[in-house]
mmCIF file as Biopython writes it, N, C-alpha, C and O atoms, coordinates in Angstrom:
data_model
#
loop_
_atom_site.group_PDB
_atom_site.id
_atom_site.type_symbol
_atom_site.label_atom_id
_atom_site.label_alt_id
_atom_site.label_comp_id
_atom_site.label_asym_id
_atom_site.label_entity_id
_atom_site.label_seq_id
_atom_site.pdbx_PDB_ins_code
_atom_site.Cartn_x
_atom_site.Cartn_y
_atom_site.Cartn_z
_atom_site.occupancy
_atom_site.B_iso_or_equiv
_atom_site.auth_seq_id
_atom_site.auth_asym_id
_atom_site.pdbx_PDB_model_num
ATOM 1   N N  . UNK A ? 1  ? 109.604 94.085  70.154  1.0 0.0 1  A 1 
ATOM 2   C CA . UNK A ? 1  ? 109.430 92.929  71.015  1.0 0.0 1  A 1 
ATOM 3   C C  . UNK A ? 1  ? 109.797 93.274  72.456  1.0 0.0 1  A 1 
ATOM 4   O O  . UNK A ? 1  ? 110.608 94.188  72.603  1.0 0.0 1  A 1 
ATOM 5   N N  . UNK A ? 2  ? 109.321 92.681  73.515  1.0 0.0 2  A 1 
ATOM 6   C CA . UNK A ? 2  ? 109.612 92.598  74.837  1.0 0.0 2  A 1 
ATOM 7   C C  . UNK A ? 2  ? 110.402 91.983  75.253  1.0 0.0 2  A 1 
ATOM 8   O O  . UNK A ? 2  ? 110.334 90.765  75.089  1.0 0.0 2  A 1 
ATOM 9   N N  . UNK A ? 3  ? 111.632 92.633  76.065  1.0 0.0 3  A 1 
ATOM 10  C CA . UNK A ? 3  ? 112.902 91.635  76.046  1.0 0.0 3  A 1 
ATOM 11  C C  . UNK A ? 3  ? 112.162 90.566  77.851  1.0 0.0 3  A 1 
ATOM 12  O O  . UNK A ? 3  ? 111.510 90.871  78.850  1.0 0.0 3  A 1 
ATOM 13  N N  . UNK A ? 4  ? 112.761 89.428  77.338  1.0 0.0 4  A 1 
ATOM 14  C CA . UNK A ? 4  ? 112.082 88.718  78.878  1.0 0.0 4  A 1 
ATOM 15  C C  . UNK A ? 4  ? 112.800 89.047  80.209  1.0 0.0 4  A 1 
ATOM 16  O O  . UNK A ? 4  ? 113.999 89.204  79.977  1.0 0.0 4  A 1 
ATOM 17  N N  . UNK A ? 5  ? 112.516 89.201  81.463  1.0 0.0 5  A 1 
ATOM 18  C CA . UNK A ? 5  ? 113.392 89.167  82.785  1.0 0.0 5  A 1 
ATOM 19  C C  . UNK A ? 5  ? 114.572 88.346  82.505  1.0 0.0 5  A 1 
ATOM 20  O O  . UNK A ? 5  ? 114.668 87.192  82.087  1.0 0.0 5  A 1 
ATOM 21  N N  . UNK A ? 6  ? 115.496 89.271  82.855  1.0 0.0 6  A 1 
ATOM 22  C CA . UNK A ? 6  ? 116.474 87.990  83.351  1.0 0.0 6  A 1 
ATOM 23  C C  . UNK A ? 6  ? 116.101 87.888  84.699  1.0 0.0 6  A 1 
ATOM 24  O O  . UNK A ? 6  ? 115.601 88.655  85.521  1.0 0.0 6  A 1 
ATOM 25  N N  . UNK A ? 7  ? 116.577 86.440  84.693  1.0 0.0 7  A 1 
ATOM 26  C CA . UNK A ? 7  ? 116.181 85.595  86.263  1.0 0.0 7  A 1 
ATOM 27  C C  . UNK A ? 7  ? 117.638 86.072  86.959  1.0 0.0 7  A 1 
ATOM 28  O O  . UNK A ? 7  ? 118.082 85.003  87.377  1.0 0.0 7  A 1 
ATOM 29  N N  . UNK A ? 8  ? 118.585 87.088  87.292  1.0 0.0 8  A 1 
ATOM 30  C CA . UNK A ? 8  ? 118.923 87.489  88.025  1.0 0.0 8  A 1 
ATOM 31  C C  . UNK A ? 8  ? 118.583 88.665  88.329  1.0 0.0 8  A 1 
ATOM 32  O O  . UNK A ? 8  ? 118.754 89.048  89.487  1.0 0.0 8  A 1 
ATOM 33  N N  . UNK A ? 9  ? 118.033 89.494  87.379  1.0 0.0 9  A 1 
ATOM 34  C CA . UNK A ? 9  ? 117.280 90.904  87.699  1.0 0.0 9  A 1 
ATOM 35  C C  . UNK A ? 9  ? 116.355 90.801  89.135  1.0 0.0 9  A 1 
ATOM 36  O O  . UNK A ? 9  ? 115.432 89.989  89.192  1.0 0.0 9  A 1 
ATOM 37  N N  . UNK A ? 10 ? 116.626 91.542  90.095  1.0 0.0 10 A 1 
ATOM 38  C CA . UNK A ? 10 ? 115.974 91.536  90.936  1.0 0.0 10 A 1 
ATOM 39  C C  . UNK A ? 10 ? 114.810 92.782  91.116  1.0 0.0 10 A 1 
ATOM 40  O O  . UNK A ? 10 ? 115.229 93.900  90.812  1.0 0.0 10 A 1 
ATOM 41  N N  . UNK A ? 11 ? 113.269 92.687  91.621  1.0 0.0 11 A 1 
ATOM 42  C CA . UNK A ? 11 ? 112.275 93.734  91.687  1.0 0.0 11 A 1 
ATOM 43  C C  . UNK A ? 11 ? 113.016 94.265  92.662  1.0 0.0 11 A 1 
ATOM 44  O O  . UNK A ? 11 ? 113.705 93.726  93.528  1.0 0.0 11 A 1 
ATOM 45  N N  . UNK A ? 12 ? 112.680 95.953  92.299  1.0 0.0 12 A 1 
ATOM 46  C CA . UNK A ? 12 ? 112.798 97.166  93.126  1.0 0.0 12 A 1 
ATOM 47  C C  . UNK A ? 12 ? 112.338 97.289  94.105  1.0 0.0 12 A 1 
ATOM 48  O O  . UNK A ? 12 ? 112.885 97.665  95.142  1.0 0.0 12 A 1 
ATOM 49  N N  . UNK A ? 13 ? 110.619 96.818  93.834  1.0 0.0 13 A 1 
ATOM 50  C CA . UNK A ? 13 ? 109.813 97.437  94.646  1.0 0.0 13 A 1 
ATOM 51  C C  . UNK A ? 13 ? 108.632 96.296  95.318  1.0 0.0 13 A 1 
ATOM 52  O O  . UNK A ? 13 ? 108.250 95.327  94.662  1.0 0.0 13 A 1 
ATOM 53  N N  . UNK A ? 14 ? 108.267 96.515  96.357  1.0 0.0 14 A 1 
ATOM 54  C CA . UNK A ? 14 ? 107.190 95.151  96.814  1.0 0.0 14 A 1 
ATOM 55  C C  . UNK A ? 14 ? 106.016 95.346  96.657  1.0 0.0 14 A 1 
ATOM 56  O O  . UNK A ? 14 ? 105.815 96.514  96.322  1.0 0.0 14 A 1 
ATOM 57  N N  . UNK A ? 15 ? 104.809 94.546  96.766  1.0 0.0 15 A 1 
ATOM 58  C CA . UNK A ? 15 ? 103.386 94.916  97.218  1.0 0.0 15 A 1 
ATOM 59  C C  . UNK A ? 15 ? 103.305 94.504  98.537  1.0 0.0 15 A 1 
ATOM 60  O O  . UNK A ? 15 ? 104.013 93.701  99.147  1.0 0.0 15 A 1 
ATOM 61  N N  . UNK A ? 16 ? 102.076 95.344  99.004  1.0 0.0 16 A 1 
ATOM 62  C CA . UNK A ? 16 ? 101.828 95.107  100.702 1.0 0.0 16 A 1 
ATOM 63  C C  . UNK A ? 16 ? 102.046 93.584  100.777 1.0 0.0 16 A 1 
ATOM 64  O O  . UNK A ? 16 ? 102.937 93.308  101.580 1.0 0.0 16 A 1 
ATOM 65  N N  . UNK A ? 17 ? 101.447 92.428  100.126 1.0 0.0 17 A 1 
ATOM 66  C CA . UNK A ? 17 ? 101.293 90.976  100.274 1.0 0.0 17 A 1 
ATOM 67  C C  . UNK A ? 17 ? 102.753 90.772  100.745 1.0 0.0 17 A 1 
ATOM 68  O O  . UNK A ? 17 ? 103.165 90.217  101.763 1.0 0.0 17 A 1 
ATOM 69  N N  . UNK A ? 18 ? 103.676 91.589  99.363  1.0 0.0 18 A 1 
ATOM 70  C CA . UNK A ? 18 ? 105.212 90.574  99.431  1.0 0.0 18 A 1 
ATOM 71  C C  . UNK A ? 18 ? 105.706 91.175  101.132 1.0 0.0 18 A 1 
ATOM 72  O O  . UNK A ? 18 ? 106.191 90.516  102.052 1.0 0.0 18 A 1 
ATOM 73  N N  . UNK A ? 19 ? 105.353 92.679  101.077 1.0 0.0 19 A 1 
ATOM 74  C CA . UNK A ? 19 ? 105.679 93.463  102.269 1.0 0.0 19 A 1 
ATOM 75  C C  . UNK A ? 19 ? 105.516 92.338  103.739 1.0 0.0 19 A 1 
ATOM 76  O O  . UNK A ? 19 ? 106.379 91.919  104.511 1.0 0.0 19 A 1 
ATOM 77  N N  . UNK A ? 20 ? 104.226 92.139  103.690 1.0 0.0 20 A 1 
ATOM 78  C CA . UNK A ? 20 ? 103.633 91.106  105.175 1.0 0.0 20 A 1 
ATOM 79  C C  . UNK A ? 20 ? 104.372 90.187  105.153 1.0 0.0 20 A 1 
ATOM 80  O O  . UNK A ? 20 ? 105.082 90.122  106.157 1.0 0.0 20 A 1 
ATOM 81  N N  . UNK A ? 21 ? 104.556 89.244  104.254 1.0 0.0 21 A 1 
ATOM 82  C CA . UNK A ? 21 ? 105.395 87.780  104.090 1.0 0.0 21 A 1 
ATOM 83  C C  . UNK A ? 21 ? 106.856 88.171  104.367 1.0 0.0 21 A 1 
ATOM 84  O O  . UNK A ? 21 ? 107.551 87.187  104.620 1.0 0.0 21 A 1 
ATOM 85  N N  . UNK A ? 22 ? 107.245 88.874  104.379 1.0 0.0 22 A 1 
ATOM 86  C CA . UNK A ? 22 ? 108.424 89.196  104.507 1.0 0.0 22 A 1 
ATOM 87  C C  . UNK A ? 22 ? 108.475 89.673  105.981 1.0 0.0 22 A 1 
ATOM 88  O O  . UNK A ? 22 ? 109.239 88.971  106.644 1.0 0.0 22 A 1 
ATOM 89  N N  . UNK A ? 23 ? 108.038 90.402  106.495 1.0 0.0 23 A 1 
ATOM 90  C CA . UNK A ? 23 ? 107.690 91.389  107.702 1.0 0.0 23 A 1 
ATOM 91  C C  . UNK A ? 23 ? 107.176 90.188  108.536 1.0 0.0 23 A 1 
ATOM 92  O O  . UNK A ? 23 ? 107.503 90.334  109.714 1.0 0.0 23 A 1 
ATOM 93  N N  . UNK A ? 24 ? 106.356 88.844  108.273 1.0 0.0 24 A 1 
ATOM 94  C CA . UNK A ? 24 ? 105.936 88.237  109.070 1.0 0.0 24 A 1 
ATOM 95  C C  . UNK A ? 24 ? 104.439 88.240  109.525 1.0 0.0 24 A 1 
ATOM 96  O O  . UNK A ? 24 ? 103.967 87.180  109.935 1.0 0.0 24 A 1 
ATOM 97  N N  . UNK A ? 25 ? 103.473 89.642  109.467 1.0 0.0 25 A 1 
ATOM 98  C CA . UNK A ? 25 ? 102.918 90.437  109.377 1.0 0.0 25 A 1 
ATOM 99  C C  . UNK A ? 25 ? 101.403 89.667  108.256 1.0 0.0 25 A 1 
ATOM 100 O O  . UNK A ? 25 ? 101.253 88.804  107.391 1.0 0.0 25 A 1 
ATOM 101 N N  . UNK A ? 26 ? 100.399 90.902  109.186 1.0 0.0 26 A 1 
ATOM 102 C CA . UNK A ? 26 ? 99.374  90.530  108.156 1.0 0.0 26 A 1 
ATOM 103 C C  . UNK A ? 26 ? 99.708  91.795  107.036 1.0 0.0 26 A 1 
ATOM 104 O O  . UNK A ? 26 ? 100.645 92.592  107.046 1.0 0.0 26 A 1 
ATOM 105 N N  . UNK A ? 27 ? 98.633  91.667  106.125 1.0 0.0 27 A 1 
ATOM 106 C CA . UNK A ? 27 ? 98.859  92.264  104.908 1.0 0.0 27 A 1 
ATOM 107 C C  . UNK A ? 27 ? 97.994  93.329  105.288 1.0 0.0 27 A 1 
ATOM 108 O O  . UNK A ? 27 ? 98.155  94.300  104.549 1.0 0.0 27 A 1 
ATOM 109 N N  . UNK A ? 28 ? 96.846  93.560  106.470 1.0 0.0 28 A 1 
ATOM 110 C CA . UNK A ? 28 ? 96.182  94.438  107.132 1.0 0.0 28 A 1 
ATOM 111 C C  . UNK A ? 28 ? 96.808  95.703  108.037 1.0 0.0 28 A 1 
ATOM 112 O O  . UNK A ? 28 ? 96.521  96.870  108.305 1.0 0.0 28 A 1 
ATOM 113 N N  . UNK A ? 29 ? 98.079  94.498  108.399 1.0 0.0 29 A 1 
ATOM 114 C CA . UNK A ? 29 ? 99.245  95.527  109.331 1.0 0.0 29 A 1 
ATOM 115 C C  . UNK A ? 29 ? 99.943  95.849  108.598 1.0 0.0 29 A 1 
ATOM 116 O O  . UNK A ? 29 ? 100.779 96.600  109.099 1.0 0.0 29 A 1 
ATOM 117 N N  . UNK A ? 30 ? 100.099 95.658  107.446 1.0 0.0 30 A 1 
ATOM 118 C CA . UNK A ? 30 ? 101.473 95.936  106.420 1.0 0.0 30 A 1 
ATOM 119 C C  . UNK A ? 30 ? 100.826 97.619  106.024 1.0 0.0 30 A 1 
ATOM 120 O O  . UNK A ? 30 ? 101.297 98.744  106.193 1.0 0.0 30 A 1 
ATOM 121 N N  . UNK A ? 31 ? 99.391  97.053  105.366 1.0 0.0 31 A 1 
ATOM 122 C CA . UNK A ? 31 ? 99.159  98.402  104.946 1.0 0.0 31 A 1 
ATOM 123 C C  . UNK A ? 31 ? 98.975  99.657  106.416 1.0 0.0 31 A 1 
ATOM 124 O O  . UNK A ? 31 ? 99.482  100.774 106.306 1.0 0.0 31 A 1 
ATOM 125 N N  . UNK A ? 32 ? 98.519  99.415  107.175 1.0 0.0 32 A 1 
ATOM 126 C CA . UNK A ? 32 ? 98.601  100.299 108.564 1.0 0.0 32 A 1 
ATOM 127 C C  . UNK A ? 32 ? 99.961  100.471 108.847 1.0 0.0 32 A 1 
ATOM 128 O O  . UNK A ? 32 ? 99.998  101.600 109.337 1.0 0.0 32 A 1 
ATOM 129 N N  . UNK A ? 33 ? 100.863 100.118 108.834 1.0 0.0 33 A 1 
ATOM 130 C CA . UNK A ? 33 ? 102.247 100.749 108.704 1.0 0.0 33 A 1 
ATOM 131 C C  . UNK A ? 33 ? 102.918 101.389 107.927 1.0 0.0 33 A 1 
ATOM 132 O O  . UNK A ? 33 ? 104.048 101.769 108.233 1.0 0.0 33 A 1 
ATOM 133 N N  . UNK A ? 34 ? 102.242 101.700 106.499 1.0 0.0 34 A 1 
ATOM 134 C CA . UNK A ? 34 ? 102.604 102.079 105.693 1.0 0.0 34 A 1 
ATOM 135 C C  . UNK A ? 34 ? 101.762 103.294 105.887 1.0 0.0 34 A 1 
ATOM 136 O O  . UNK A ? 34 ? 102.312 104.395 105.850 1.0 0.0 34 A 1 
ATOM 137 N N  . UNK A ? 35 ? 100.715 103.213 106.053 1.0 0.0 35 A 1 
ATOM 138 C CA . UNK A ? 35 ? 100.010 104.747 106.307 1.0 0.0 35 A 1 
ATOM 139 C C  . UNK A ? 35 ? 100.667 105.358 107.904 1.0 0.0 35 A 1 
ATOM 140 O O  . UNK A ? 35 ? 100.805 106.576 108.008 1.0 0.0 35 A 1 
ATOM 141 N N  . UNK A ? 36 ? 100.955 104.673 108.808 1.0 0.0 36 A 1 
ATOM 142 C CA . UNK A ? 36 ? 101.571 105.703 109.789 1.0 0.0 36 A 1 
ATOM 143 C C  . UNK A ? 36 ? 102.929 106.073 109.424 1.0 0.0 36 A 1 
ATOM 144 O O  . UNK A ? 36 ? 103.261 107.192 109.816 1.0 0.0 36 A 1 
ATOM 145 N N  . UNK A ? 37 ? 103.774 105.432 108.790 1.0 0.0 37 A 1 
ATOM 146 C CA . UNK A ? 37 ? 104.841 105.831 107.985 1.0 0.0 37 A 1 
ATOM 147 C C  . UNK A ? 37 ? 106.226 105.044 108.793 1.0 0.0 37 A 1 
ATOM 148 O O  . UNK A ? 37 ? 107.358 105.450 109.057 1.0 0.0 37 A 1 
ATOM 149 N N  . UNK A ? 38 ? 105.497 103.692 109.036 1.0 0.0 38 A 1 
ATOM 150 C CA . UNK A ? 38 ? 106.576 102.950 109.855 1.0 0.0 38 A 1 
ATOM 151 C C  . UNK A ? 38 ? 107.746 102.485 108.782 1.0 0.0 38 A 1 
ATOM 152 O O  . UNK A ? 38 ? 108.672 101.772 109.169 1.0 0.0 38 A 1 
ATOM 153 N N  . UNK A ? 39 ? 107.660 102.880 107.571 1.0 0.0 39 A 1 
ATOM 154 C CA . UNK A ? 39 ? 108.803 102.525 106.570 1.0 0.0 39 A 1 
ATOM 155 C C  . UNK A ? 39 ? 108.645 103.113 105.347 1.0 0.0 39 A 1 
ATOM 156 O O  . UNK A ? 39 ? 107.661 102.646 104.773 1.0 0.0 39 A 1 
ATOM 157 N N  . UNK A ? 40 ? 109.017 103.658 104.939 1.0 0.0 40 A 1 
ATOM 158 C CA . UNK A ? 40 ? 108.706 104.205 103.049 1.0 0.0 40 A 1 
ATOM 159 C C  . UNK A ? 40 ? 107.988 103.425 102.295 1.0 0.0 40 A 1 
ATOM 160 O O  . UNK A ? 40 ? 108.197 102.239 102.039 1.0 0.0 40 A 1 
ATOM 161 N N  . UNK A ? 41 ? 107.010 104.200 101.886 1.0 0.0 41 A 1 
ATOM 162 C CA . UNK A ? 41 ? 105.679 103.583 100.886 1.0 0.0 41 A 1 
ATOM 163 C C  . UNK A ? 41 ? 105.354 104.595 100.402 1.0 0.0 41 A 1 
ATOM 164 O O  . UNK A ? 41 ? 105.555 105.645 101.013 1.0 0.0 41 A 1 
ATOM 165 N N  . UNK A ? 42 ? 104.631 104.580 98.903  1.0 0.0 42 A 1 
ATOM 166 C CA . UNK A ? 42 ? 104.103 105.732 98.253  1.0 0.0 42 A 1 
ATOM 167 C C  . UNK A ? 42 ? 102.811 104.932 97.570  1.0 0.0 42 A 1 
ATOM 168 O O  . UNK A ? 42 ? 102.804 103.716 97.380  1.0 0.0 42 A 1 
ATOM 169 N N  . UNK A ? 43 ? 102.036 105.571 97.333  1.0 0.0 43 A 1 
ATOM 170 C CA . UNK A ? 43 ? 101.122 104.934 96.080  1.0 0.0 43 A 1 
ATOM 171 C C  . UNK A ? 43 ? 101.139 105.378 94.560  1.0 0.0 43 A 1 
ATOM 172 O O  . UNK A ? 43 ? 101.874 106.314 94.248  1.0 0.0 43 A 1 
ATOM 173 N N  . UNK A ? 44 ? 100.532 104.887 93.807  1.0 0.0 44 A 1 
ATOM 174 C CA . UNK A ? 44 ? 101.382 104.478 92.407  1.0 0.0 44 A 1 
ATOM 175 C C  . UNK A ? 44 ? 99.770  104.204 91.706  1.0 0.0 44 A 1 
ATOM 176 O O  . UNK A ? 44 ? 99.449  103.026 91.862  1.0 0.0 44 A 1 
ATOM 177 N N  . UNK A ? 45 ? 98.746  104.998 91.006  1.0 0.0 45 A 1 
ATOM 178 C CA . UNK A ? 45 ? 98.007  104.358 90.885  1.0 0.0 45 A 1 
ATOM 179 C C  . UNK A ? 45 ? 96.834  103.652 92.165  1.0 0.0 45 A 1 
ATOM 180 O O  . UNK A ? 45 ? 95.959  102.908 91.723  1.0 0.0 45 A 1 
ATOM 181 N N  . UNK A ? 46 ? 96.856  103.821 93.145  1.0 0.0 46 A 1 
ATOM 182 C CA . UNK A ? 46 ? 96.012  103.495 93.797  1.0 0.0 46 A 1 
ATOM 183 C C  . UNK A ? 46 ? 96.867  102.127 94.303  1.0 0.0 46 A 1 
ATOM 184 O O  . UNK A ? 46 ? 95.957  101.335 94.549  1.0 0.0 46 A 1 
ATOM 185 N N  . UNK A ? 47 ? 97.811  101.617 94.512  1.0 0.0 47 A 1 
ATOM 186 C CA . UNK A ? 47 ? 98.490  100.769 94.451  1.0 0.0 47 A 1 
ATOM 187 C C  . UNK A ? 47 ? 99.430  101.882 95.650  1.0 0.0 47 A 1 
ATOM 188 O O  . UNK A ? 47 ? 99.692  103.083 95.699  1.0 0.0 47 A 1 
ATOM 189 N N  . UNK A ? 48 ? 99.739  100.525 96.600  1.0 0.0 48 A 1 
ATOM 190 C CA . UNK A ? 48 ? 100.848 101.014 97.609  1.0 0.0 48 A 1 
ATOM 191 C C  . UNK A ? 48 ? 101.816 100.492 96.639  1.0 0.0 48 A 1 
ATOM 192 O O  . UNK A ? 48 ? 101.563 99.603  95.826  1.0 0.0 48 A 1 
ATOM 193 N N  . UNK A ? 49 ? 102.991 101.125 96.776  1.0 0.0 49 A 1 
ATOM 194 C CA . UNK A ? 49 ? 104.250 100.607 96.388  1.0 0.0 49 A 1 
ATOM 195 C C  . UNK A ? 49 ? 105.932 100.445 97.683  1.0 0.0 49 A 1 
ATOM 196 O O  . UNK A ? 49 ? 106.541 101.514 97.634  1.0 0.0 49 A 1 
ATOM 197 N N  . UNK A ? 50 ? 106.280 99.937  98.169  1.0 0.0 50 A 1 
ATOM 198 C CA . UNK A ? 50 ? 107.587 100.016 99.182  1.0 0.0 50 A 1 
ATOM 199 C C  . UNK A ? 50 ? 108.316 99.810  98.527  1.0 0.0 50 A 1 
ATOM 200 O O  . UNK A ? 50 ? 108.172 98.845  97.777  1.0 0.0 50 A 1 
ATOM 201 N N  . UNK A ? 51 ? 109.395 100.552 98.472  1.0 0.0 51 A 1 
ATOM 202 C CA . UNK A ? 51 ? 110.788 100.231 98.038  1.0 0.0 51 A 1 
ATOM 203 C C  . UNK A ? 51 ? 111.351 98.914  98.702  1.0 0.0 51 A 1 
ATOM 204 O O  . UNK A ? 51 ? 111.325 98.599  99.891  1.0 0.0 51 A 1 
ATOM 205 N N  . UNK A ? 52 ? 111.921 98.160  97.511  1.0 0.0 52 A 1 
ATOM 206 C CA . UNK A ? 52 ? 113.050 97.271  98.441  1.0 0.0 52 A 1 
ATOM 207 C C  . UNK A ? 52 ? 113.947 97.428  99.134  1.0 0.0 52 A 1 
ATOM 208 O O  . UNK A ? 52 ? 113.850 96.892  100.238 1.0 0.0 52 A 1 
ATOM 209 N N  . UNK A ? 53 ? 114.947 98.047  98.899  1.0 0.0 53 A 1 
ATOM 210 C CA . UNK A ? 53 ? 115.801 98.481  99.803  1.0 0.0 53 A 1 
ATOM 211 C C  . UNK A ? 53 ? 115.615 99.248  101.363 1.0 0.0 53 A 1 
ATOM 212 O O  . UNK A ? 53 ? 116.416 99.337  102.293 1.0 0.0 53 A 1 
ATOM 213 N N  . UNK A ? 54 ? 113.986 99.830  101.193 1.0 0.0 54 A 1 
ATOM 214 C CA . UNK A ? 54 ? 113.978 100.370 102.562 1.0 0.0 54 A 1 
ATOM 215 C C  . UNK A ? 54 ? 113.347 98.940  103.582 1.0 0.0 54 A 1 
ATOM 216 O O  . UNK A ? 54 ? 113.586 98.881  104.788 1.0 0.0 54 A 1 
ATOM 217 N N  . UNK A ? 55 ? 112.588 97.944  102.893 1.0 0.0 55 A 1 
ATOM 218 C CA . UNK A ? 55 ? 112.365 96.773  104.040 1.0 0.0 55 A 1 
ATOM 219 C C  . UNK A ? 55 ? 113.647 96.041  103.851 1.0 0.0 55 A 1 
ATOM 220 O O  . UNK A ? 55 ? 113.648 94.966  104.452 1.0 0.0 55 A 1 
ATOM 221 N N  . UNK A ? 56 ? 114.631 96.278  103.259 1.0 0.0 56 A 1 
ATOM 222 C CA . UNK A ? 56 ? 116.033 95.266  103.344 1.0 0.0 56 A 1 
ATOM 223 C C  . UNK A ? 56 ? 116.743 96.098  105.060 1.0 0.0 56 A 1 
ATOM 224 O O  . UNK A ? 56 ? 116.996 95.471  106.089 1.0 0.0 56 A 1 
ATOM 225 N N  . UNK A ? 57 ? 116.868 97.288  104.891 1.0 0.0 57 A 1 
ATOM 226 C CA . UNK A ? 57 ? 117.117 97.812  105.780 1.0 0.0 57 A 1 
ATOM 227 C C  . UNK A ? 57 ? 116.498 98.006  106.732 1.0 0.0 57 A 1 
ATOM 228 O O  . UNK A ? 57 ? 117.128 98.506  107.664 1.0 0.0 57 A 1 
ATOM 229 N N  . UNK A ? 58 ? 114.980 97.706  106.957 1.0 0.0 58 A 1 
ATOM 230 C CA . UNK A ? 58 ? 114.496 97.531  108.465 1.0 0.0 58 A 1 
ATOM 231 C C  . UNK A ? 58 ? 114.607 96.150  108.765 1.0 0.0 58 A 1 
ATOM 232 O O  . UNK A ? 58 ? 114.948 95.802  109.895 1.0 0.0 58 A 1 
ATOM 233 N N  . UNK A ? 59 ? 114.369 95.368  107.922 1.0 0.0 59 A 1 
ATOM 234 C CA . UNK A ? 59 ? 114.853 93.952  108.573 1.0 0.0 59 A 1 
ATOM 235 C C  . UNK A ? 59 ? 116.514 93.915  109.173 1.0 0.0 59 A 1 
ATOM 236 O O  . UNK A ? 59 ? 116.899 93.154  110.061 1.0 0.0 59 A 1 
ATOM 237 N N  . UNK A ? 60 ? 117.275 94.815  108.534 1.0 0.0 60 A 1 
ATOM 238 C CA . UNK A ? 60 ? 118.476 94.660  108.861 1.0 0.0 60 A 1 
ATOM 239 C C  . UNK A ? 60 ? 118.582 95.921  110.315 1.0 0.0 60 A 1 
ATOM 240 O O  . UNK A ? 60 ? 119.642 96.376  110.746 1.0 0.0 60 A 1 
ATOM 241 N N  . UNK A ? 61 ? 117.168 96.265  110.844 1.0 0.0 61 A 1 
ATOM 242 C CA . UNK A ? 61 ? 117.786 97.180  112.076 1.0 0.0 61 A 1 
ATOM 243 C C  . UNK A ? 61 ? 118.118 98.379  111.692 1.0 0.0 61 A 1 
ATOM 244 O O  . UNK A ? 61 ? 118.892 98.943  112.465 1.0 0.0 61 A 1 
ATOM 245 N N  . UNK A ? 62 ? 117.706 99.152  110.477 1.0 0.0 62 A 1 
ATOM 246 C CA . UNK A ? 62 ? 118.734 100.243 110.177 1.0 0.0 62 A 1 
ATOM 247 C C  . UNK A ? 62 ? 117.720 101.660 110.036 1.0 0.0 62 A 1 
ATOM 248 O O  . UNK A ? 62 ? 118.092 102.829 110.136 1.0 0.0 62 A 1 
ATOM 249 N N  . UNK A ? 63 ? 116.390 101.174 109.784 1.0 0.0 63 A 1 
ATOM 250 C CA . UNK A ? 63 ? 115.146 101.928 109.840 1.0 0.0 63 A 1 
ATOM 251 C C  . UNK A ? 63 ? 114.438 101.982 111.115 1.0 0.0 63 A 1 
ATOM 252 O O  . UNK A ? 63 ? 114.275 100.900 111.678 1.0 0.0 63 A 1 
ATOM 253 N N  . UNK A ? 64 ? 113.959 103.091 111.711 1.0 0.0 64 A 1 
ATOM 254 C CA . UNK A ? 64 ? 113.674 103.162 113.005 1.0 0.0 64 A 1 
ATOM 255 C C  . UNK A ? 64 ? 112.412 104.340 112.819 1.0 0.0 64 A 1 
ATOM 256 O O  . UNK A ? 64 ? 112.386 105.380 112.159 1.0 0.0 64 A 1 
ATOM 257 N N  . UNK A ? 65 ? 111.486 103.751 113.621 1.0 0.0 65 A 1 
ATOM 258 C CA . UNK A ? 65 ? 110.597 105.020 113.224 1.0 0.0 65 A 1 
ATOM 259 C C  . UNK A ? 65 ? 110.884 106.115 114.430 1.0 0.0 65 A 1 
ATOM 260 O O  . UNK A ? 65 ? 111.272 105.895 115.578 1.0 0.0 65 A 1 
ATOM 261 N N  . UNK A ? 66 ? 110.635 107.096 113.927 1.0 0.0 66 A 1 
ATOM 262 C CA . UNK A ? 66 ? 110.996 108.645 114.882 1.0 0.0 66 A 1 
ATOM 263 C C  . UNK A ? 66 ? 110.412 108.390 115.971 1.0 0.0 66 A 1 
ATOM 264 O O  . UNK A ? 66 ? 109.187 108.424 115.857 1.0 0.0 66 A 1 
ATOM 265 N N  . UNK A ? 67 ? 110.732 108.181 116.839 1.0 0.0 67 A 1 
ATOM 266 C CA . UNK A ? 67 ? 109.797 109.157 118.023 1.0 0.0 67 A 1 
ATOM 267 C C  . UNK A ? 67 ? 109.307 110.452 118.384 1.0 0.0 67 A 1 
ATOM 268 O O  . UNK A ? 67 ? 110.024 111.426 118.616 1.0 0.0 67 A 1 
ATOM 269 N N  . UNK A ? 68 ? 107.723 110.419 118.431 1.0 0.0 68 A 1 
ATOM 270 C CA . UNK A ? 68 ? 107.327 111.528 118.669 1.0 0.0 68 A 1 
ATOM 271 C C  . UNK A ? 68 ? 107.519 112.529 119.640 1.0 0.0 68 A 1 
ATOM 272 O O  . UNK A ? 68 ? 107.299 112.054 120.754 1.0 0.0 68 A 1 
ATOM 273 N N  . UNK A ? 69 ? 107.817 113.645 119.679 1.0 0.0 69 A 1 
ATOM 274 C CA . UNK A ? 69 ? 107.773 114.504 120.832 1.0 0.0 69 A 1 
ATOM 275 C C  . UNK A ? 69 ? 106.617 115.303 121.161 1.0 0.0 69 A 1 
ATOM 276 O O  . UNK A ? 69 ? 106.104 116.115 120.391 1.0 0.0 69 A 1 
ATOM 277 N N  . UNK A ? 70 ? 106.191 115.021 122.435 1.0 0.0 70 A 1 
ATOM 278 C CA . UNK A ? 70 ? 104.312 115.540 122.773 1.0 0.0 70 A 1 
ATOM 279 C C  . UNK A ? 70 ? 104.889 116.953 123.504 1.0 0.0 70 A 1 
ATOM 280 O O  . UNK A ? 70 ? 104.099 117.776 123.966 1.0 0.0 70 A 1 
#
């Protein structure tokens, strides 16, 4: 049998949608930030995947994207 969620278990990981709503963001810019590498994302299946913890920490100021040197 499948044990059910507990309703305090929290997801790991977001989709671009949860990514934008959160970010404020379209879900067009979510994924374009994820391909320039404005925050940790991988794909999974053809599926972007973001960690939670890395948009907990750019909302919190703590993720910064590099600056390039030309």
């Amino acid at each position: 049998m499948f044990k059910q969620k507990d309703e305090k278990e929290e997801k790991q990981t977001l989709s671009m949608p949860e990514v934008a709503k959160l970010l404020g963001i379209s879900v067009k810019t979510a994924y374009e930030g994820a391909k320039r590498g404005d925050y940790p994302a991988f794909k999974i299946m053809g599926r972007w995947i973001v960690p939670k913890p890395a948009i907990d920490k750019l909302l919190a100021g703590e993720i910064r994207k590099s600056e390039k040197n030309d």
